[in-house]
C-alpha positions as CSV (number, residue, x, y, z in Angstrom):
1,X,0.0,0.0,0.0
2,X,1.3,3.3,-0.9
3,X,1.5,5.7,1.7
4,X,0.0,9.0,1.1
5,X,1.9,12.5,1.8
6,X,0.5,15.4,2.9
7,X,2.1,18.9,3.0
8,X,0.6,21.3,5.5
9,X,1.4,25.1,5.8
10,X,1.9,26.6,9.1
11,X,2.1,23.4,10.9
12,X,4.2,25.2,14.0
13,X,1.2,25.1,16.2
14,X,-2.3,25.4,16.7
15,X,-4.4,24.5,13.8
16,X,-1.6,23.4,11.9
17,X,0.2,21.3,14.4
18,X,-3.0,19.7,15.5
19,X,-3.6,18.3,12.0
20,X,-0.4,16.8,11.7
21,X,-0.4,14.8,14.7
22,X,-4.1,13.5,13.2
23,X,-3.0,13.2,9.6
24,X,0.1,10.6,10.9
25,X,-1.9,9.1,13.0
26,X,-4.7,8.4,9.6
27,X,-1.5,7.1,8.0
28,X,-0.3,9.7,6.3
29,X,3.7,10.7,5.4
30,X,3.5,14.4,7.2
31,X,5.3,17.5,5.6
32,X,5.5,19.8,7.9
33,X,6.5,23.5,7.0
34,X,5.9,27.0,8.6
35,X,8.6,30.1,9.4
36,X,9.6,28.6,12.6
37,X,12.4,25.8,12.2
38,X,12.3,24.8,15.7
39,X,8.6,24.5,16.4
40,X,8.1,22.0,12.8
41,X,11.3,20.2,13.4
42,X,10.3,19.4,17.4
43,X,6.9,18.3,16.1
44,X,8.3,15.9,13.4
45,X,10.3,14.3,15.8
46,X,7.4,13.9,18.3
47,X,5.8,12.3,15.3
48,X,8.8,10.2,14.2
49,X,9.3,9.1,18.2
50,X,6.0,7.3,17.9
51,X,6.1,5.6,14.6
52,X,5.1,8.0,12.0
53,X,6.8,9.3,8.8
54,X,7.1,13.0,9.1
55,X,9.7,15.7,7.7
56,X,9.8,19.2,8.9
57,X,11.3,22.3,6.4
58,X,11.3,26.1,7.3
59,X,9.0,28.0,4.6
60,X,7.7,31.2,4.2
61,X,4.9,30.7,2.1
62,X,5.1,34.7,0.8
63,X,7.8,33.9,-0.7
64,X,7.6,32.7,-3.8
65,X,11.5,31.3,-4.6
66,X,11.6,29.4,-1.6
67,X,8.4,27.9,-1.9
68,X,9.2,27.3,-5.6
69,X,12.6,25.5,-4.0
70,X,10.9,23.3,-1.0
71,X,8.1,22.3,-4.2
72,X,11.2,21.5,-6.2
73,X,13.2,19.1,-3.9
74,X,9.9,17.7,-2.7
75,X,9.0,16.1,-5.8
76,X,12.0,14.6,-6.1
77,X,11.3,12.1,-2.9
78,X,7.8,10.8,-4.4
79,X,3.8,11.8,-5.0
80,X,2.2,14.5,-3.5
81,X,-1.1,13.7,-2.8
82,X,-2.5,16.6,0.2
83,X,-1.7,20.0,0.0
84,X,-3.3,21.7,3.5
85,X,-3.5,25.5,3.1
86,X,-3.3,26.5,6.7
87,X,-0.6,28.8,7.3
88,X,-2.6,32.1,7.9
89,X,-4.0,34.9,10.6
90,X,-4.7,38.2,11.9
91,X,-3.7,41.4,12.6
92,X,-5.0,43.7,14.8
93,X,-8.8,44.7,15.2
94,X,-9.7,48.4,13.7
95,X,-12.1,50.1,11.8
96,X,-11.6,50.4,8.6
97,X,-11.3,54.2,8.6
98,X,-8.2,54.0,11.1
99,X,-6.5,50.6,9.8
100,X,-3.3,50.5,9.0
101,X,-2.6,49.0,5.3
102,X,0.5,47.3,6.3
103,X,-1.4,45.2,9.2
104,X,-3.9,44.7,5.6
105,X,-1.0,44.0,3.3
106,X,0.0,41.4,5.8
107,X,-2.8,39.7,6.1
108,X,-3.8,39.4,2.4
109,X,-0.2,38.0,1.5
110,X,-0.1,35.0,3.6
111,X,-3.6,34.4,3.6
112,X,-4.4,35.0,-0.2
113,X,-1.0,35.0,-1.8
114,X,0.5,32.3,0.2
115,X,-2.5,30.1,-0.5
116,X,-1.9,31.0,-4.5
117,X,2.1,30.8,-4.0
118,X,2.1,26.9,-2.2
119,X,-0.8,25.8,-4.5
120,X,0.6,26.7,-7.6
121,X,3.9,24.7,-6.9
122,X,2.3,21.4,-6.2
123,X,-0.6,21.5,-8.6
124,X,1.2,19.8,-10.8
125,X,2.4,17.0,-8.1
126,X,-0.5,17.0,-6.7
127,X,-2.4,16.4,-10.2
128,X,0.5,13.7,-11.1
129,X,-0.8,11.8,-8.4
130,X,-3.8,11.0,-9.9
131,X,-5.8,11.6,-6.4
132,X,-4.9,15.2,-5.0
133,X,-6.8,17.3,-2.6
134,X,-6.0,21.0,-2.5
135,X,-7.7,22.0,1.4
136,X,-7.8,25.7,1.9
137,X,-8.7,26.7,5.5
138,X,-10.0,30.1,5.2
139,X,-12.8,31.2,8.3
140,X,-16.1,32.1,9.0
141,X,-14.7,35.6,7.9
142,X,-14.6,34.5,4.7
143,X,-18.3,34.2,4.6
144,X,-19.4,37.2,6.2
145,X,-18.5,40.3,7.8
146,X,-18.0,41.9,11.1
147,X,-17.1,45.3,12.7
148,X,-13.1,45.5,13.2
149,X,-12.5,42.7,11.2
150,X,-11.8,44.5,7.9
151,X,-8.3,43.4,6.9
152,X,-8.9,40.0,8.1
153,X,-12.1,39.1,6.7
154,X,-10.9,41.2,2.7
155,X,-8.0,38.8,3.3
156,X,-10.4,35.5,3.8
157,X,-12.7,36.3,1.6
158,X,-9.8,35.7,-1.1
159,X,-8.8,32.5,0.5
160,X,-12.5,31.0,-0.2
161,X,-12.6,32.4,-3.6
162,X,-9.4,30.7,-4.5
163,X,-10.8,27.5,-3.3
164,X,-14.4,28.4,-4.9
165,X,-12.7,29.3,-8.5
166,X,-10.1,26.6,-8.4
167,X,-12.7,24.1,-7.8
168,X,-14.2,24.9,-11.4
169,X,-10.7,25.2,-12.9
170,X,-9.9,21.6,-11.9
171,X,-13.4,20.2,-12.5
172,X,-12.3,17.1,-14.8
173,X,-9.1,16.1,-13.1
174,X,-8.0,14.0,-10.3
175,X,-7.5,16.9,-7.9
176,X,-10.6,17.8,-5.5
177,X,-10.7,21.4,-3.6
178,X,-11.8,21.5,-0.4
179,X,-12.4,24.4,2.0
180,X,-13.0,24.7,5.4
181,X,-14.2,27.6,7.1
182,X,-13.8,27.4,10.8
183,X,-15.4,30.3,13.2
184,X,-14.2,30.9,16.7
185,X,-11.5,28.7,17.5
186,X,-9.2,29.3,21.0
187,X,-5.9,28.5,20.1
188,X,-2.6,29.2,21.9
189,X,-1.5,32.3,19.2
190,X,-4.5,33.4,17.2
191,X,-5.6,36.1,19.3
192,X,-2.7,36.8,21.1
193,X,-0.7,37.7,17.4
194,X,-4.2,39.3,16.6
195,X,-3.9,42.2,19.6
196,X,0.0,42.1,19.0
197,X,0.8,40.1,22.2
198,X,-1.9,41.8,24.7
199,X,-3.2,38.6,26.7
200,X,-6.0,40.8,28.4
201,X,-7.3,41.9,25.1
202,X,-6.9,38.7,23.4
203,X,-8.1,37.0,26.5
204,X,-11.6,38.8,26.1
205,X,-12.4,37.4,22.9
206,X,-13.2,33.7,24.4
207,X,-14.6,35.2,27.9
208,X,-18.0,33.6,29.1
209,X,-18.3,31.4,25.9
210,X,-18.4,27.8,27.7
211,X,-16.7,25.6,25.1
212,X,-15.4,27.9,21.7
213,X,-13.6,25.3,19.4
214,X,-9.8,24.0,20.0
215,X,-7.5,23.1,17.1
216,X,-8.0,19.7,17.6
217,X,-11.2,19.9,16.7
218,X,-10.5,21.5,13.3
219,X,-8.2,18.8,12.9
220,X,-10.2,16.2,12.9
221,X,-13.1,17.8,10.5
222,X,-9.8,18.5,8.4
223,X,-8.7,14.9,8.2
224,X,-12.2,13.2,8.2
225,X,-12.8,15.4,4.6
226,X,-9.6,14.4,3.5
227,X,-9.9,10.8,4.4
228,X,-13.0,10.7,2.1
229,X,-12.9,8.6,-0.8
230,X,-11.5,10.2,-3.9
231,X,-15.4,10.8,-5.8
232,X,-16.4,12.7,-2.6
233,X,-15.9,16.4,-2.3
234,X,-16.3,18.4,0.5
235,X,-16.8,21.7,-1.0
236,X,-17.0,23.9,1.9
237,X,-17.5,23.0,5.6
238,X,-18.2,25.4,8.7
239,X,-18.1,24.7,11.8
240,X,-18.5,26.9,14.4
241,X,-18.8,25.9,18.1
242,X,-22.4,25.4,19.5
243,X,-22.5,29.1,21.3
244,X,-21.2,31.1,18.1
245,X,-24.6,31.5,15.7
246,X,-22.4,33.8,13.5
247,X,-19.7,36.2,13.6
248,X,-21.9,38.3,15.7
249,X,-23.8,36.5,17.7
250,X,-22.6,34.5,20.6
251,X,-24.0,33.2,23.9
252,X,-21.3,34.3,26.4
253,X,-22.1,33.0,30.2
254,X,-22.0,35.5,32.7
């Protein structure tokens, strides 16, 4: 049985980290990558301590001549069948008449560009293969608005309109495009990068709600629509934890 390989983005923690431990454990050949050498190369040999296969490179998926490189020397070692988009995030929380366009032109180029620059670069593995999924995790922002969230949810809304257009590009061939589009999630950095390192601040977004998602969680919806069989497409997915309604509306205790 050939085993399957699966690249994920931004696999240093959280989200990322979360669905590499799940994806070895479903079998899978893990490629971990994300800015943070230490962080990716720790958690491959976590995963290579208990059995699995799992290699770890440093990427920065804005840019584009070392993704081109890592896509390069990756093919050389054998199929690519998964490519997880997850490498992503916030920046800060104003209005859009005060926002700063760096915090904007941040955010859209790891969370629109780095989606494009990573994708691109394995298509054609990925299509080799014969069975390729292209995931893209964009967010609940990518769906619908919210006040403060103006950056972040311009730079989402790209993300899911990559996966939405790509989807009828590849229409016909063995790749399948998935997205998933989580809503409130509490993860160890999310916020915290979010408000800049404030923990009060970034500690306030999760107050009174009783159970908000964790990144295992997102994991496993992750690796149960990859695990599908090859006919079966999971175009988008949200999931949101049972006190979030919407962006908007959430029951908060207390």
């Amino acid at each position: 049985m050939t085993i399957r390989t699966a690249v994920i983005t931004g696999a240093s923690s959280g989200i990322g980290a979360a669905t590499a431990r799940q994806l070895a454990a479903a079998g899978f050949r893990v490629v971990l990558t994300a800015r943070r050498a230490d962080r990716v190369e720790a958690l491959a040999a976590e995963l290579t301590g208990a059995g699995h296969q799992a290699l770890a490179r440093a990427l920065d998926v804005t840019d584009r001549a070392a993704v081109d490189a890592f896509a390069a020397e990756l093919v050389q070692q054998g199929p690519v069948h998964v490519l997880i988009n997850n490498a992503g995030g916030a920046l800060g929380a104003d209005p859009v008449a005060t926002a700063d366009p760096a915090d904007w032109r941040a955010m859209y180029e790891v969370n629109v560009v780095g989606v494009l620059n990573v994708t691109q670069a394995l298509l054609p593995a990925l299509t080799d293969s014969g069975d390729g999924t292209v995931l893209v995790l964009s967010s609940t922002a990518g769906l619908g608005t919210y006040e403060g969230g103006g950056g972040y949810v311009a730079a989402k809304h790209g993300a899911h309109v990559i996966a939405e257009t790509l989807r009828l590009e590849l229409c016909g061939t063995p790749v399948r495009v998935i997205e998933i589009a989580p809503g409130m999630v509490r993860t160890e950095e999310f916020a915290r990068t979010r408000f800049r390192g404030d923990a009060e601040k970034a500690a306030a977004v999760y107050r009174g709600v009783a159970e908000p998602l964790l990144a295992e969680d997102v994991a496993d919806t992750i690796t149960w629509a990859v695990t599908r069989p090859p006919h079966v497409n999971v175009d988008l997915l949200v999931v949101r934890p049972r006190a979030q309604a919407s962006n908007y509306k959430v029951h908060r205790e207390g």
